[in-house]
N, C-alpha and C positions, 0 to 999 in steps of 0.2 A: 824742294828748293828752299820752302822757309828755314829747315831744320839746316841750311846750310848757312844760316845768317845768323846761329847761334853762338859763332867764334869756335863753335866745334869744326875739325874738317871732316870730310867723310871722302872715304875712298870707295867706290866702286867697284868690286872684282867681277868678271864677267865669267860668267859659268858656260853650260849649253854647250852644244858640239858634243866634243870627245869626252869631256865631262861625263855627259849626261848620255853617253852610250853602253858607260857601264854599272852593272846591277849594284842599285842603290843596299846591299844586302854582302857585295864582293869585297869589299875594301870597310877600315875603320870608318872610312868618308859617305856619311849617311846621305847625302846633300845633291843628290842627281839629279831630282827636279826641280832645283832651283834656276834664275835666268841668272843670278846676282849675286852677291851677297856685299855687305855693306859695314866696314868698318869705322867708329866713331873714335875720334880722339881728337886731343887737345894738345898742344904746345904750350902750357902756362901753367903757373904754380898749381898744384897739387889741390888745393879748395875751389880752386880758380875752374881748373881742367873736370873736377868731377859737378861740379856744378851744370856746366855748359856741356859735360856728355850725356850728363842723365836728362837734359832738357830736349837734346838734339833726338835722342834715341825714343822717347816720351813721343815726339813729333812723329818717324816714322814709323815704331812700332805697330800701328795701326793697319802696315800697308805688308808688313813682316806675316814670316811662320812661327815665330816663338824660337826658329833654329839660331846658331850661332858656329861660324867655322871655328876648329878646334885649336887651330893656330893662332890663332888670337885669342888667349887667353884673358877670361876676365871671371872677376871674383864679383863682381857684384851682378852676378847673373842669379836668379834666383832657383835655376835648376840646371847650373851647371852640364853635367853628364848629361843629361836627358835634352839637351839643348844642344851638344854638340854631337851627341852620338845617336842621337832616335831610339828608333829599332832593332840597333847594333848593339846597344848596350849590355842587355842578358849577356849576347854571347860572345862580346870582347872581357864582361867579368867574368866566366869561365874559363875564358884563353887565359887569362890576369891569372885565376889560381891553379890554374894548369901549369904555366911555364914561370910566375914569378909568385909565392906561394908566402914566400918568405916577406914579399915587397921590398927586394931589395934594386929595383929601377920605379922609386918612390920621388913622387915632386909633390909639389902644392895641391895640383888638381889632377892627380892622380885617377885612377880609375882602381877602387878598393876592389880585391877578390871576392867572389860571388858566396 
């Protein structure tokens, strides 16, 4: 609750259920036993917004797996792939140089061929 008094907002996405009945190993979405997961962000200038998420996030990480859903993308994560994909990772970069080899379905946070 304090981390919510940061001017950051945090969304709440509720996991569990149907979620979490499929093999955390079947799909890119490493995240099956989670209850939560917890979006941070700001509405205010860009010094302003990264200040008060990295404060917010400081506050609950403590209560966190180190994971992060991969839909929310963020760059100041310090291990990216390994934070949104776990376990999955080896062999979605496999899949990566299997069927895009070339990298030509390339973004920012890409997931580089193995």
């Amino acid at each position: 609750m304090k981390a919510a008094g940061t001017g950051a907002s945090l969304v709440c996405d509720s996991y569990g259920g149907a979620v979490n009945r499929v093999a955390a190993d079947a799909t890119a979405f490493v995240h099956r036993d989670a209850r939560f997961s917890v979006q941070v962000l700001s509405y205010a200038p860009i010094g302003t917004a990264k200040s008060r998420v990295a404060r917010a996030r400081a506050m609950i990480a403590p209560y966190g797996d180190g994971e992060a859903y991969q839909n929310y993308p963020d760059l100041a994560l310090s291990d990216p792939l390994q934070a949104w994909y776990g376990a999955n990772l080896p062999r979605l970069r496999s899949i990566k140089a299997t069927y895009d080899p070339d990298g030509r379905f390339a973004f920012a946070q890409d997931i580089p061929a193995a």
